[in-house]
C-alpha positions, 0 to 999 in steps of 0.5 A: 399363888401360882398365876404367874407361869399359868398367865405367861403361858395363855399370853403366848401368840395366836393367830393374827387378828384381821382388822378392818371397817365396820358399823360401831353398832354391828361391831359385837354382832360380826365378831359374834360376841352378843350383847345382853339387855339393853343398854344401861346409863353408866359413869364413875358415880353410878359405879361408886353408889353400887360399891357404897350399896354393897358395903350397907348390907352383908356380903354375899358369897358368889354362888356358881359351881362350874361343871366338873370338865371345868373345876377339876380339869388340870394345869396342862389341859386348862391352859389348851382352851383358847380364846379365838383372836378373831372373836376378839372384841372390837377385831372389826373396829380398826380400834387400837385396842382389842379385847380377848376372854379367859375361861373359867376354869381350874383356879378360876371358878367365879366368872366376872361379869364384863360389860361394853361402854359405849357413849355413857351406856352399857350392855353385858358380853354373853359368854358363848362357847363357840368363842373358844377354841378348847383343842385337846382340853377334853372340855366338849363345848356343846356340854357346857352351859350357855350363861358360864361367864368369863374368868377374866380378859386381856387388853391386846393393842395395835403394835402387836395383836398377837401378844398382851399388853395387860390382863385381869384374871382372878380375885382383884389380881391384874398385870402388865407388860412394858417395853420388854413384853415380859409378864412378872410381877403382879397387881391387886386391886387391894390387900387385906390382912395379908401375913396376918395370924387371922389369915388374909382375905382376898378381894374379888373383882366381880365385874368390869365395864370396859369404855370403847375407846374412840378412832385413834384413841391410844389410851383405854379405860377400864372400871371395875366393882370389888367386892369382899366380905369386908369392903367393896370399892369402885374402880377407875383405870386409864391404861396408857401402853408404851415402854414404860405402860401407866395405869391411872388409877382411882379407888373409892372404898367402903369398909362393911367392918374395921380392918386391921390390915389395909393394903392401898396398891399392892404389888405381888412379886416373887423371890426365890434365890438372889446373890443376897440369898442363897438358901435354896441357891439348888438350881443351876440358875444363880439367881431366880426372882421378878423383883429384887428389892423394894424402892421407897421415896419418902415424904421427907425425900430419902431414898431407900432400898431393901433387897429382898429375901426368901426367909424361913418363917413369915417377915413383916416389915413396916416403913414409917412415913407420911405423905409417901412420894413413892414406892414399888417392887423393882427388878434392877439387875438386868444382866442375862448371866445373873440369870441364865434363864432364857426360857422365864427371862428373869432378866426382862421382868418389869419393875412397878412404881406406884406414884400417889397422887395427893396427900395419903397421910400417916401410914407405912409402906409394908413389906411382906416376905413369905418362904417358897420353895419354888419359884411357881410361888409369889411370895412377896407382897408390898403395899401403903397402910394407913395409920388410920384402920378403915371403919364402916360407913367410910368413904376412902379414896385414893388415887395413884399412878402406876408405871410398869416396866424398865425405866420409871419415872424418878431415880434419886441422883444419889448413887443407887445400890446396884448388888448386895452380897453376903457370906460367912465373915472372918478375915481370909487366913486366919482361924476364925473363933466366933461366927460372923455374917459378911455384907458387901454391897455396891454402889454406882451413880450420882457424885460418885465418878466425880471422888478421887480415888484419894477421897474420903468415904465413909460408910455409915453402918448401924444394926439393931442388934449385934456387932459391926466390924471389919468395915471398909468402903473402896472404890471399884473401877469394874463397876464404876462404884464403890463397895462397902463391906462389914461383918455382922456378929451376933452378941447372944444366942437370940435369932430375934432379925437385926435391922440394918441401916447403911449409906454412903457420905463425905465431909458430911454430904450424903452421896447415896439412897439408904440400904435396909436389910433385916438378917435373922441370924441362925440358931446358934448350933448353927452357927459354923465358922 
């Protein structure tokens, strides 16, 4: 997936947008977005008996070839057509929110359809090319066919008109920025089979109704139909902007077949090279990632954190739980030097946090890490699996909440793991006989600042496979923690992962969230000590 930088790059600033005064009802006709056929009755049952519908008969391949100025123009050229600001949708309005439209083109060859709600009845935008400004694209707007369609939109609000605060472009893919303005991370509407063998199938959102927000309103609601050949589903956000933006979010599913591999509020990240991982550490930037780490709250109300990686071959990671509090791909290191990026600015990349809400029952937070070679790719994916497989003719509902930015909603009051490092292990000065890999992780927060220097911490390490030795926890007044450091010795020849398992406790109390790692050691011709 390479959405990310092409994303960042049609979110760059335009022209202010004028606001004033205007008749609702000329709205669309003085910002020259036409509305099509007459209004329709529209509300959330509507929706989900149109996705109920479409799962009860074969799925229905899109069927729209764009012209070839379109399908075969290229990144730079695509990312020169621009939507005109002062076209944008409610720019008359004196509304809080404004709308503006992608174009289809290059990756986005299936336009969406895109309706205005207002008072409980819709009618569809026309595309128009005089809508957009194609500069030296090479596109010519008077060759292009009237009905064309839209790839997808932006959600402007009224702090900053000139910049985004959400978009929706491609299959069911959506993002959102906090405080920070910074793109990172993406959404999904839903994950299917994804790292599977038979190869993962990509949901679509195929059209969206997007409800006229009332004079003052500072929250914005946005439904939308997916569809796919092996589910539909019916959609319901409430986008709430602020520093730290929230999406309430509704799905009503419909499975046309079994699923192996459901995917419930997926998030879409990249991680390239971190202080953890350094095998492509080739860059003069030290580290290269929107997220850092998965965070998970289980139901029993143990925190954990598991770093992330780039590995060599596919990993898939399954975390047991039921009734899960929370989880989500954050970004904790915020430290510009970490990064040396001011151009991507790593550093401000927004971390999100899912919140169910209800029970979800048995299931499993699933972490999926794919190689990349560079950071255009997104090559983590993280999202709920319930146990139960999805069959035909089921009705499955889940709701959640969704918190984009740099501060979330909950944080265990244990002491949090702030950075884990790793390298060849051994004792420094002495010939070493035997390959090791050393781990050095540390922790910050909760009761820590209260333990004397004298106190006694005990790190409690577990691994799946192979040895641990050379432990040993201390404190570290430059960072206000302590870091605990061990080595890992491989018993046999096996590149089988070794899961590891640590947490920090004194006289029996737990002082800190749970640190997951799977290392997968490397062939042991490899092995260089």
């Amino acid at each position: 997936m390479q959405r990310r930088e092409l994303l960042k790059s049609l979110s760059a600033g335009t022209a202010a947008l004028a606001t004033g005064f205007a008749n609702p009802a000329l709205s669309a006709e003085k910002a020259k977005l036409k509305l099509l056929g007459k209004p329709q009755s529209f509300d959330y049952a509507w929706l989900k008996a149109q996705a109920r519908a479409l799962a009860s008969v074969a799925y229905l391949a899109p069927e729209h070839k764009l012209p070839a100025a379109l399908s075969e123009i290229d990144y730079d050229h695509y990312q020169m057509i621009r939507f005109r600001a002062e076209q944008a949708l409610w720019a008359n309005d004196d509304l809080e929110f404004q709308l503006r439209f992608f174009h289809p083109g290059l990756f986005f060859n299936e336009p969406v359809r895109i309706f205005e709600l207002l008072d409980g009845k819709a009618r569809e935008l026309a595309y128009d090319p005089q809508l957009f400004d194609y500069g030296k694209s090479g596109v010519r707007a008077n060759k292009l066919p009237k009905d064309l369609g839209f790839a997808g939109f932006r959600v402007h609000f009224h702090t900053d008109f000139d910049r985004d605060i959400a978009a929706w472009l491609g299959a069911s893919y959506f993002r959102a920025v906090g405080g920070d303005w910074q793109y990172g991370l993406s959404a999904r509407g839903l994950a299917i089979d994804t790292g599977g063998a038979r190869g993962e199938e990509f949901p679509r959102f195929k059209a969206f109704w997007i409800e006229k927000p009332k004079p003052g309103a500072y929250h914005l609601v946005i439904y939308a139909l997916l569809d796919s050949p092996s589910i539909a589903g019916a959609y319901r956000f409430e986008l709430q902007p602020g520093a730290t933006l929230t999406m309430d979010v509704d799905a009503a599913l419909y499975p046309r077949r079994a699923i192996d591999r459901l995917g419930i509020a997926p998030g879409t990240s990249m991680y390239l090279t971190g202080e953890n991982d350094r095998r492509l550490a080739n860059d003069f930037r030290p580290e290269i990632h929107d997220s850092d780490g998965l965070a998970l709250w289980t139901g029993s109300g143990e925190w954990i954190w598991r770093p992330l990686v780039n590995p060599t071959t596919i990993h898939l990671n399954s975390y047991l739980d039921e009734n899960p509090r929370g989880f989500g791909l954050l970004q904790r290191d915020r430290q510009f030097d970490h990064y040396q990026d001011d151009g991507a600015w790593y550093d401000r990349r927004p971390s999100l946090w899912i919140e169910p809400k209800g029970d979800w029952g048995r299931g499993a937070v699933q972490l999926v890490e794919l190689p990349a070679l560079d950071e255009t790719y997104d090559n983590v994916v993280a999202y709920w699996n319930p146990q139960e497989k999805p069959q035909p003719g089921q009705e499955l509902l889940y709701a959640y909440r969704m918190h984009w930015g740099r501060k979330l909603p909950a944080a265990p009051k244990l002491a949090m793991v702030q950075a884990t490092r790793t390298g060849l292990g051994g004792i420094v000065g002495q010939k070493r006989s035997y390959f090791s890999w050393r781990f050095a992780i540390d922790f910050v927060g909760g009761d820590l600042a209260l333990l004397s220097k004298d106190a006694k911490v005990e790190p409690v390490v577990t691994t799946s496979r192979g040895q641990i030795e050379l432990t040993s926890a201390r404190p570290l007044s430059e960072i206000g923690g302590w870091r605990v450091i061990f080595d890992l010795k491989p018993t046999d020849d096996s590149t089988d992962p070794c899961d590891l398992r640590l947490y920090l406790r004194s006289d029996g109390q737990g002082l800190s969230e749970t640190w997951l790692y799977q290392y997968i050691p490397p062939p042991a011709a490899e092995r260089k000590f």
